[in-house]
C-alpha positions as CSV (number, residue, x, y, z in Angstrom):
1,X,-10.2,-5.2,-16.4
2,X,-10.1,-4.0,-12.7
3,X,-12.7,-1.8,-10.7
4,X,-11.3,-1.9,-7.2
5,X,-8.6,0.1,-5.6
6,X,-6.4,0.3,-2.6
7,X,-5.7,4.0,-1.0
8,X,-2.3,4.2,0.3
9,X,-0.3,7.0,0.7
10,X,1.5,8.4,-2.8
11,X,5.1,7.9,-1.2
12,X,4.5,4.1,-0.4
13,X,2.9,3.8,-4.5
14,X,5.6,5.1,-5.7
15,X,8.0,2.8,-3.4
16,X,5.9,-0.2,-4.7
17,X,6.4,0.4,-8.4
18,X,9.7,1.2,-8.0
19,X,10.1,-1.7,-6.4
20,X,11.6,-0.4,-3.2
21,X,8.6,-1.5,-1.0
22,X,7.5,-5.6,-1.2
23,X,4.9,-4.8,1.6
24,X,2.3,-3.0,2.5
25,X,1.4,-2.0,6.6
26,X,-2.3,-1.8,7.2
27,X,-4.4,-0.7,10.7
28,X,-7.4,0.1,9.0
29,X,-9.7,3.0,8.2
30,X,-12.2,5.0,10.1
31,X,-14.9,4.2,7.6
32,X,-14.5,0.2,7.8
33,X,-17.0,-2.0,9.8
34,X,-15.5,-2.1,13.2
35,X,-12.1,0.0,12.1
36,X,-10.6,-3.3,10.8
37,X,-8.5,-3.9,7.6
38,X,-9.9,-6.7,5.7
39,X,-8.0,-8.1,2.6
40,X,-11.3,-7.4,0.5
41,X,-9.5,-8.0,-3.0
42,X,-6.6,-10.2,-4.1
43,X,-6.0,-7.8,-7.3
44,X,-6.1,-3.8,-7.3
45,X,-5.0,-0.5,-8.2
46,X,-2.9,1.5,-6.3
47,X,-4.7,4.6,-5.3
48,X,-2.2,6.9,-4.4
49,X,-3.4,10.1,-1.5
50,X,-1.6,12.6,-0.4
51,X,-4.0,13.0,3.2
52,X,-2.1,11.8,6.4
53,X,1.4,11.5,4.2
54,X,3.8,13.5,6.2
55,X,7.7,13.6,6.2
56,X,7.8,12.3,10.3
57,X,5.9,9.1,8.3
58,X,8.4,7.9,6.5
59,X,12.2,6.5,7.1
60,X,14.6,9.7,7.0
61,X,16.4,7.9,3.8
62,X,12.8,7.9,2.1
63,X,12.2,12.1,2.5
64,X,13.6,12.1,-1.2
65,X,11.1,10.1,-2.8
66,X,8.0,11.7,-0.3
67,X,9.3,15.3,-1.7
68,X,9.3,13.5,-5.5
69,X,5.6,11.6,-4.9
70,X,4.6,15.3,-3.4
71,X,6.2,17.0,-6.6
72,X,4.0,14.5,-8.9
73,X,0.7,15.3,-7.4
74,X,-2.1,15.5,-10.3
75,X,-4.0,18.5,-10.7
76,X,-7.2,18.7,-7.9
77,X,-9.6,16.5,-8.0
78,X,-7.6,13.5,-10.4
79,X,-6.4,10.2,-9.5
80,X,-4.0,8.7,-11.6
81,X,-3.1,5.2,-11.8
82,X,-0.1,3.7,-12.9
83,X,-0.2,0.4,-11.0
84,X,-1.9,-2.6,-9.7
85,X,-1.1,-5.3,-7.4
86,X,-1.8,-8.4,-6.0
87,X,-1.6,-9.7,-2.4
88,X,-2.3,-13.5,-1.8
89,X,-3.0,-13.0,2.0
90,X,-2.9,-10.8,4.9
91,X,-0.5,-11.4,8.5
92,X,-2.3,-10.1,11.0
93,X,0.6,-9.4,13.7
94,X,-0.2,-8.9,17.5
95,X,3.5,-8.0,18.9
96,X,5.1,-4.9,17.1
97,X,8.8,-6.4,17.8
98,X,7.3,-8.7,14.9
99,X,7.8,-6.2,12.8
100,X,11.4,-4.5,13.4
101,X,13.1,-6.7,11.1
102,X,10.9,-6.0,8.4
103,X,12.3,-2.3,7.9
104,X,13.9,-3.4,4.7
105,X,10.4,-4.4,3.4
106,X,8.3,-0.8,3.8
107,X,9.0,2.9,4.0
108,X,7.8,3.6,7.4
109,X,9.4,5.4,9.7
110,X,9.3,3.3,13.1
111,X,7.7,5.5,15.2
112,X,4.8,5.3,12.3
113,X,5.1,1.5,13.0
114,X,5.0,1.9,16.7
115,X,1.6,4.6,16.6
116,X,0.0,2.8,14.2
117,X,0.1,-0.8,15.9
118,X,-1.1,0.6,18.9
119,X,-4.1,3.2,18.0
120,X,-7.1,1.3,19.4
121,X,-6.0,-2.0,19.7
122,X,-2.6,-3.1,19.4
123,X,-1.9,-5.0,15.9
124,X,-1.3,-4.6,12.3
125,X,-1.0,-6.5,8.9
126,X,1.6,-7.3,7.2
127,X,0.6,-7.5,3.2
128,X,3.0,-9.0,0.4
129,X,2.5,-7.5,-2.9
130,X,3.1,-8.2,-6.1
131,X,3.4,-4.8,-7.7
132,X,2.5,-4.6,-12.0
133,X,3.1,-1.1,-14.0
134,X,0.0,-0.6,-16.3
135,X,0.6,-0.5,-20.1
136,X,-0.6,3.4,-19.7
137,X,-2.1,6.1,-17.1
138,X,-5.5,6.4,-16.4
139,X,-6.9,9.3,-15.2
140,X,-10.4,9.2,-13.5
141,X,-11.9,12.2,-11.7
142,X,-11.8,11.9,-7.9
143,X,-15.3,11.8,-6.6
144,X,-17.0,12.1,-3.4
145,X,-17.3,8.3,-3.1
146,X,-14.1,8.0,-3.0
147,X,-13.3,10.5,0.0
148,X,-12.9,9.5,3.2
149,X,-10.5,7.4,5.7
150,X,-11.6,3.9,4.1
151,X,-8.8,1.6,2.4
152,X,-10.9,0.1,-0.1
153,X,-12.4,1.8,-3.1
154,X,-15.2,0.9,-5.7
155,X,-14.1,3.2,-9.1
156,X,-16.7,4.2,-11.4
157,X,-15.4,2.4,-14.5
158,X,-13.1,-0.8,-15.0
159,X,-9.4,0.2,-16.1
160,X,-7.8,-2.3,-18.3
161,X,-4.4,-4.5,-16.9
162,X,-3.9,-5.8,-19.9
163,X,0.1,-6.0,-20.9
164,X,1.0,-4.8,-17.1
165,X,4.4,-5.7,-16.4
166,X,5.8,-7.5,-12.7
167,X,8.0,-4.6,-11.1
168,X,10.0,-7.6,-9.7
169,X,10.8,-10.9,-10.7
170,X,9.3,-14.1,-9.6
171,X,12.2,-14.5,-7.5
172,X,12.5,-12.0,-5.5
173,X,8.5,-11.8,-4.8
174,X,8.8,-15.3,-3.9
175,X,11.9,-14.2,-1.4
176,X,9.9,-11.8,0.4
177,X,7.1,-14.7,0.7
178,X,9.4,-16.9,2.5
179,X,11.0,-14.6,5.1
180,X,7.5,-13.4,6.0
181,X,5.9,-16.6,6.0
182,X,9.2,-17.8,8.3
183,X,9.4,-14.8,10.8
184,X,5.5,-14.1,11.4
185,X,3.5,-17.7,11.0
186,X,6.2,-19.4,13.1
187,X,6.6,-16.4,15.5
């Protein structure tokens, strides 16, 4: 059973479970003491929004799967969720040629990467995840609580993860572990 959730736009979700995405890229959101992304939760759903997605956000080879995540938006005020993840730890990165090479890795476009590392201060994180698809959908009704430019959210009941299955193998998850861990704790 799992309560908490992680906004992120519906294009990067949907990147994530199918496996196209091993990362996540994270600045922080207005509402969060002192603007700052903090890894709050090892284990979450993906809470996929559709606020601040836009096509100049994404690589141009992605503008398929933003139209498709667009095309699959529930019915006002729902939030479906299809998948969880987990994220052993957070990089926080201070130079943005840190992240060029990881374009393979996320569906940002690079300006995205370039305006996001600098709003406010310069920096961002750099999140593995391990990405499950839940044995079913849930639904839950999106409520005020929920609203607002804050990464981390608190649902109102606990959804099941029971028989979730990996989107990627061991392997590969552990691959993405090992060229992150190489090119930002030694850089």
């Amino acid at each position: 059973m799992l309560r908490h959730a992680l906004k992120e736009w519906a294009v990067i979700c949907k990147l994530l479970a199918e496996g196209r995405q091993t990362i996540l890229l994270r600045k922080g959101g207005i509402a969060e003491a002192g603007g700052a992304f903090r890894l709050e939760h090892d284990t979450f759903w993906l809470y996929p929004t559709y606020v601040h997605q836009q096509r100049e956000g994404v690589r141009p080879d992605l503008l398929p799967v933003l139209n498709a995540a667009q095309q699959g938006q529930p019915r006002t005020s729902v939030v479906q969720f299809t998948h969880l993840a987990t994220a052993p730890f957070a990089f926080q990165v201070d130079r943005v040629e840190q992240l060029m090479g990881l374009q393979d890795l996320h569906g940002w476009s690079d300006e995205t990467v370039h305006s996001r590392f600098a709003y406010r201060r310069p920096g961002l994180f750099v999140i593995p995840v391990r990405v499950y698809c839940a044995a079913k959908t849930y639904e839950l009704p999106e409520t005020g609580e929920y609203a607002g430019c804050k990464s981390w959210v608190k649902l109102a009941t606990e959804l099941s993860t029971d028989n979730a299955t990996p989107v990627l193998d061991d392997a590969t998850v552990a691959r993405v572990v090992e060229r992150l861990n190489r090119s930002l704790r030694s850089a």
